[in-house]
Structure formats: C-alpha cells, structure tokens
N, C-alpha and C positions, 0 to 999 in steps of 0.2 A: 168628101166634103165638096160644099159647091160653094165657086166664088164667088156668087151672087145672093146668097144667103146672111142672114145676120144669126149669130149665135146665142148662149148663154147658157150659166151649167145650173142645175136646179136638185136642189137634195131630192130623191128618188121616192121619200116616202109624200113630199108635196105636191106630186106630177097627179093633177087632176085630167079627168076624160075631157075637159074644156082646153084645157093647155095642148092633150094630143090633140085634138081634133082642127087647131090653129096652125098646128106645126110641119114641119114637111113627114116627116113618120110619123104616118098613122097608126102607128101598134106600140102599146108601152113597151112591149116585150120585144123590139126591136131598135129600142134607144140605145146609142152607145152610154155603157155604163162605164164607172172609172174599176180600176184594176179591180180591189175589193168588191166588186159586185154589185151590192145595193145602198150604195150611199147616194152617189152623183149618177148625173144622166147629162148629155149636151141634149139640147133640146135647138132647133132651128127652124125657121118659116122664109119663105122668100118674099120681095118685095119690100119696099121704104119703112113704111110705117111698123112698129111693134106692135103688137097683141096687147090688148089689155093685161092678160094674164102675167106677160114676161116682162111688164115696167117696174117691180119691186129689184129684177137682176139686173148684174152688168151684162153688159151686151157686146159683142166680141164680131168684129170681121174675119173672115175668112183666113188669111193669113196669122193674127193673132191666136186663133186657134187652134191654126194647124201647128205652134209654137209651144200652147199649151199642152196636147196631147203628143207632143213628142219631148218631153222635157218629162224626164224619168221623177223629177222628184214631186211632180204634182200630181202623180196617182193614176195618169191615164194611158201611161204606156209601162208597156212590160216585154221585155227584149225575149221572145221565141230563142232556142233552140232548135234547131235543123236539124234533125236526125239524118245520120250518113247513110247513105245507101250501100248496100254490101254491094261489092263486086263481084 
C-alpha cells in the first residue's frame, strides 16, 4: 500500500473496466480481494481528487486501511502458517 494514495472497498461483482482503468491496478485480476475471494476488492488511485466512479464509496487513507486489512474480523486478513523446515 502507498501512503499517498486514497482507498476504498468496492463489492467485486460492481468493479467496471472504467473503475480499473482510474485506479492504480490496472488488472481486475490483480486487486486485492478480501479473504473469501470474490466479494470485495480494495480499489486505489493516487492524487486529491476521487474518480467519478469511487464517490458512491467511503474512502479510506492509507493508514486507515492498513487497520482494516489487518483486523481479522473484517475479511481481509488471514493468518498463514509457516510450514517448518526439516532439519
């Protein structure tokens, strides 16, 4: 995540080629999705102003984000296992 971007999470099946092509990933298939797969997507653009597309979402700084996808109960983080390495 970059801290000079603005965020926002957008249901997966709403993410139009106009909303990628606004945002900083340019490939749907490269948004981060929330745990579940294809519900949510964060979607992001840099600079001030919002995209037409992303003013119906709430809109998330940097920090605030990085809050939400580290906070297990809102779907966008899932704690890995580290598998041991044999000796």
């Amino acid at each position: 995540m970059n801290p000079n971007r603005t965020y926002c999470i957008v249901n997966y099946a709403d993410v139009t080629d106009d909303m990628v092509a606004a945002s900083s990933i340019k490939s749907k298939d490269s948004l981060r999705r929330s745990v579940s797969g294809d519900d949510r997507v964060i979607m992001s653009w840099d600079g001030g102003s919002t995209p037409s597309f992303f003013d119906p979402y709430t809109t998330y700084t940097h920090s605030q984000m990085r809050a939400i996808v580290s906070d297990e109960s809102e779907g966008w983080y899932e704690e890995q296992e580290i598998p041991e390495i044999p000796e």
